[in-house]
C-alpha positions in Angstrom: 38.9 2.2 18.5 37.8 2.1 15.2 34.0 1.5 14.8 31.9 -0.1 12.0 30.6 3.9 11.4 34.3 5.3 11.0 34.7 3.2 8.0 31.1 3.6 6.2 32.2 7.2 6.6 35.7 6.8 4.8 36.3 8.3 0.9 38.6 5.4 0.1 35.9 2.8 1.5 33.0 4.3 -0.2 35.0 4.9 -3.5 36.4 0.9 -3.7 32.6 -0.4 -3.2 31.5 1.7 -5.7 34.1 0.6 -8.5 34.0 -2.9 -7.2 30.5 -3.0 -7.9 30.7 -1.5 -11.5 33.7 -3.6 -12.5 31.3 -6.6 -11.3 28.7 -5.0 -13.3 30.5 -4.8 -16.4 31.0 -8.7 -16.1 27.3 -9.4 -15.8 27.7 -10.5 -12.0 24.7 -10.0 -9.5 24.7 -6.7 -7.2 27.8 -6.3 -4.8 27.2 -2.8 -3.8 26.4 -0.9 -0.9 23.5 -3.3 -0.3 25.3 -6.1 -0.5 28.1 -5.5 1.9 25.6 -3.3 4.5 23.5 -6.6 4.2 26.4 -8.8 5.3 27.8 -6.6 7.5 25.2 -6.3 9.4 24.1 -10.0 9.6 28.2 -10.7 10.6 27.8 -8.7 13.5 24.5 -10.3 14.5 25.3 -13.6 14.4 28.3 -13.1 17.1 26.1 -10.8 19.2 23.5 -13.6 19.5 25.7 -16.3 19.9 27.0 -14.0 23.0 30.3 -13.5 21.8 32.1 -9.9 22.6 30.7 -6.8 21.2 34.1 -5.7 19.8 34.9 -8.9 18.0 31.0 -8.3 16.6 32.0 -5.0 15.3 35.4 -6.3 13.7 32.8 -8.4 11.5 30.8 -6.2 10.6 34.0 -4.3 9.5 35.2 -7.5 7.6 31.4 -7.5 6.2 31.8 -4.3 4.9 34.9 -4.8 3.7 35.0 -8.1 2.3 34.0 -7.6 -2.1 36.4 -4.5 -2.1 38.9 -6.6 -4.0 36.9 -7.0 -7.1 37.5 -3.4 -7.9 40.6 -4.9 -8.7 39.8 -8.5 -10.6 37.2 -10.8 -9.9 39.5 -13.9 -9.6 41.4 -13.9 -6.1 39.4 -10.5 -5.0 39.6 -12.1 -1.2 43.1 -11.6 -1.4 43.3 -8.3 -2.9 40.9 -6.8 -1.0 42.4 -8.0 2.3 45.7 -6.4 1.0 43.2 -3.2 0.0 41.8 -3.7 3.5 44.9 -3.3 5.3 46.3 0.0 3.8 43.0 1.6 4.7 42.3 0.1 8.1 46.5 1.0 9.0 45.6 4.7 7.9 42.6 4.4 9.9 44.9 3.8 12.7 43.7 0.6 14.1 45.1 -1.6 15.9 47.2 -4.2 14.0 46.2 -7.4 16.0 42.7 -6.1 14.8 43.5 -5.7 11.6 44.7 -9.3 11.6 41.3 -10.6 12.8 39.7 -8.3 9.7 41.8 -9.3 7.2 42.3 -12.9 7.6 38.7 -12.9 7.5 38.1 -11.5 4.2 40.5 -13.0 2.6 39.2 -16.3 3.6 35.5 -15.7 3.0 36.0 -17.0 -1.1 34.1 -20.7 -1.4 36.9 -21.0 -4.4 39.5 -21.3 -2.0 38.9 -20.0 1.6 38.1 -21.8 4.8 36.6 -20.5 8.5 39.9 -19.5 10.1 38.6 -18.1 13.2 34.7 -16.6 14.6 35.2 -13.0 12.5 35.5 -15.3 9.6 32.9 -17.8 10.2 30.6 -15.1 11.3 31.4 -13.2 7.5 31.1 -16.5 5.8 27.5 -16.8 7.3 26.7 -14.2 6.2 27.8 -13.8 2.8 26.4 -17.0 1.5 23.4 -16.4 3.0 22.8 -13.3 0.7 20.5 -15.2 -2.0 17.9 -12.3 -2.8 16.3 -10.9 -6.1 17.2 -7.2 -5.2 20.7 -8.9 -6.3 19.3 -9.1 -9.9 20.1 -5.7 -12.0 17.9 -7.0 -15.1 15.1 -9.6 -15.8 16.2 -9.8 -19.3 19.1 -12.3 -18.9 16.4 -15.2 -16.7 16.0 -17.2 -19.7 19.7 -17.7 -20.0 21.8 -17.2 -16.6 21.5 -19.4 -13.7 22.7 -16.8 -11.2 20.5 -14.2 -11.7 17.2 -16.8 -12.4 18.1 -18.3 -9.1 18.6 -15.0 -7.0 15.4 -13.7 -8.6 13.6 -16.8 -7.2 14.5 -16.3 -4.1 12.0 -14.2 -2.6 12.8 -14.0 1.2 15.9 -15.1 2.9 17.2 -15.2 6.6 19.6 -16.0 8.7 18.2 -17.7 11.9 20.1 -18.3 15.4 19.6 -20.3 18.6 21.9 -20.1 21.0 20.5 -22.5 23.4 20.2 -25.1 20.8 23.5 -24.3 19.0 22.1 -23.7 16.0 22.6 -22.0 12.9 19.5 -21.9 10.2 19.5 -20.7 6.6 15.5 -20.1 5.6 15.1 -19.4 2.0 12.0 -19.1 0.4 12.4 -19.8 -3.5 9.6 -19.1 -6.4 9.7 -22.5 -7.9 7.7 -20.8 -11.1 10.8 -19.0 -11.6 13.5 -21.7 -10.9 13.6 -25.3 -9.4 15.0 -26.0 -5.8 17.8 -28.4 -7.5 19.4 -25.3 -9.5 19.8 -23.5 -6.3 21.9 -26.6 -5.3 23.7 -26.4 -8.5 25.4 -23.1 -7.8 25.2 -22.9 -4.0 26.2 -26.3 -3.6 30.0 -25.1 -2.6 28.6 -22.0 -0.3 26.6 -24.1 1.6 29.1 -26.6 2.1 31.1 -23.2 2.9 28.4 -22.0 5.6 28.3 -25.6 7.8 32.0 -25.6 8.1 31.4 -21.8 9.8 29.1 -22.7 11.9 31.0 -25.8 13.4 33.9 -22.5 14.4 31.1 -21.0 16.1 30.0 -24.8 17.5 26.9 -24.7 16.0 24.5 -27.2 14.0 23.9 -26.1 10.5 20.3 -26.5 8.8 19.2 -25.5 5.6 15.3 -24.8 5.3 13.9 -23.9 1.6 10.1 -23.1 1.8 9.7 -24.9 4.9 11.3 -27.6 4.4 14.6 -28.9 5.7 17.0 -30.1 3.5 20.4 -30.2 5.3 
């Protein structure tokens, strides 16, 4: 089988994170590099192993995870479904299995707020996780705080994480946001859609949603 480490490890994999992130870069977007995607990957993975769900389909998330921005190396606008096409010629190379390949790619090109919806646990679990990725190690420069919303929020946001109970059924965002850099409501105002995003993906995984921001819950 192919694991999580067999794809960190591939040329092609490295090569399209690396050029996604510049071409993102280039554009003025937030970080979507190798800390990005090891970040989601990761959390993807966790969030089916504590919810008790099958090691393997854990590890197909965190393959999706790691997968998921490759299409931007392409465009920006419908990178879910290039990089699910991108996805698949790597992973059939890789020789995996192509019901596997299915769950992978379905998943990333589903994870897009713009147009994507929780088709199936790998999915939600990549969804989770990718929304929940809010963190000023996303900003590249403090110069632009003034004037772009994305980066002023990110840079606010001073601690995130993703919390689970399984015997409660719940699924948690807890963000912690420096109000003296940017006000609760703008996180709202471009995370609005994501969050929405992240409560459909936890009812897949039949789980509550709750959205904490410094201590206090909001959804």
């Amino acid at each position: 089988m192919i694991t999580i480490e067999d794809v960190k490890k591939n040329p092609k994999v490295q090569y399209y994170i690396t050029l996604a992130d510049k071409c993102l870069e280039s554009l003025g977007y937030t970080e979507h590099g190798f800390r990005h995607v090891g970040w989601v990957s990761y959390q993807a993975g966790r969030i089916l192993r504590e919810l008790g769900y099958p090691q393997r389909l854990a590890e197909l998330a965190e393959i999706a995870g790691y997968l998921h921005d490759i299409g931007n190396s392409i465009n920006r606008i419908n990178h879910e479904v290039s990089g699910a096409m991108l996805a698949y010629d790597i992973l059939k190379e890789m020789n995996m299995d192509y019901e596997e390949i299915g769950i992978v790619i379905s998943a990333i090109g589903t994870h897009h707020e713009a147009s994507g919806y929780p088709v199936s646990e790998v999915s939600a679990a990549l969804i989770l996780a990718d929304k929940a990725d809010v963190h000023r190690t996303r900003v590249r420069t403090i110069e632009n705080l003034n004037v772009d919303i994305h980066d002023r929020v990110n840079y606010a946001a001073i601690n995130r994480e993703i919390v689970i109970d399984k015997e409660k059924k719940s699924i948690a965002y807890r963000i912690d946001i420096d109000t003296k850099i940017a006000p609760v409501l703008e996180f709202f105002e471009i995370f609005l859609d994501r969050t929405i995003m992240a409560q459909k993906a936890a009812k897949v995984l039949n789980c509550n949603f709750d959205l904490f921001i410094n201590n206090s819950k909001l959804l």
